[in-house]
N, C-alpha and C positions, 0 to 999 in steps of 0.2 A: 491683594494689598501687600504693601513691600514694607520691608522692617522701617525704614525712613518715614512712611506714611501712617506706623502704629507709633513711633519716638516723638512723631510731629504731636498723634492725640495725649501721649502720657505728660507731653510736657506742660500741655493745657491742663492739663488735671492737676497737675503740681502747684500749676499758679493760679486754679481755683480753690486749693487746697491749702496753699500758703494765704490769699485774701482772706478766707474765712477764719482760717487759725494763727492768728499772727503770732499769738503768746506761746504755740505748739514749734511751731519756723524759730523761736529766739530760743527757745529750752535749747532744740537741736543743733543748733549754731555755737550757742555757747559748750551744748557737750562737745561736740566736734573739736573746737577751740581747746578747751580744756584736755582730752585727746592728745593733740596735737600735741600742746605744750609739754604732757606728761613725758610722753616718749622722747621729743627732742631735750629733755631738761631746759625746758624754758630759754632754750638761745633764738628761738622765734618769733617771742613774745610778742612783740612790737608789732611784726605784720600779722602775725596770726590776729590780733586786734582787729588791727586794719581790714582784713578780712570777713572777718566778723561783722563788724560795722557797716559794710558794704552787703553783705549780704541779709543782713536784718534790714536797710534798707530799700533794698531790691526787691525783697520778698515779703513785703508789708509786712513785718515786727518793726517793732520800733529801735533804733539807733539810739545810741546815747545821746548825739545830739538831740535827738527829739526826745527824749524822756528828762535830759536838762532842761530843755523849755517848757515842757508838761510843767514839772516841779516849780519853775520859775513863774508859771502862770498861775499854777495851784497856791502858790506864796503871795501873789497882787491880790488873789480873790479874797485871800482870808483873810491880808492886810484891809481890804475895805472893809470885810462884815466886820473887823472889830471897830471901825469907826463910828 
């Protein structure tokens, strides 16, 4: 078996591994991020985001986009039950 063919199965385990733990994938991302920023003094800021976001999407955690429309849907639902 050739190193290509053990990289092909790790990388399966990673995105079985990110499916199941999305909230574990966004802790990492955001240290990562955080990281990053630290060391460049925050002149990256911007993409590092970008980054971020992209890869908490890629790798089932959730995006900001999707936790603004979590939040957004969480706000209709309990606007109804007060009615």
């Amino acid at each position: 078996m050739s190193f290509m063919d053990n990289a092909g199965g790790l990388g399966d385990k990673a995105k079985d591994f990110a499916g199941q733990n999305p909230d574990k994938v966004d802790q990492g991302v955001e240290q990562a991020g955080n990281f990053v920023d630290e060391k460049t003094g925050g002149q990256y800021a911007d993409k590092v985001d970008q980054g971020q976001e992209a890869l908490k999407n890629q790798f089932g955690g959730q995006g900001g986009d999707q936790q603004q429309g979590d939040q957004a849907a969480d706000q209709q639902g309990g606007d109804q039950q007060q009615q």
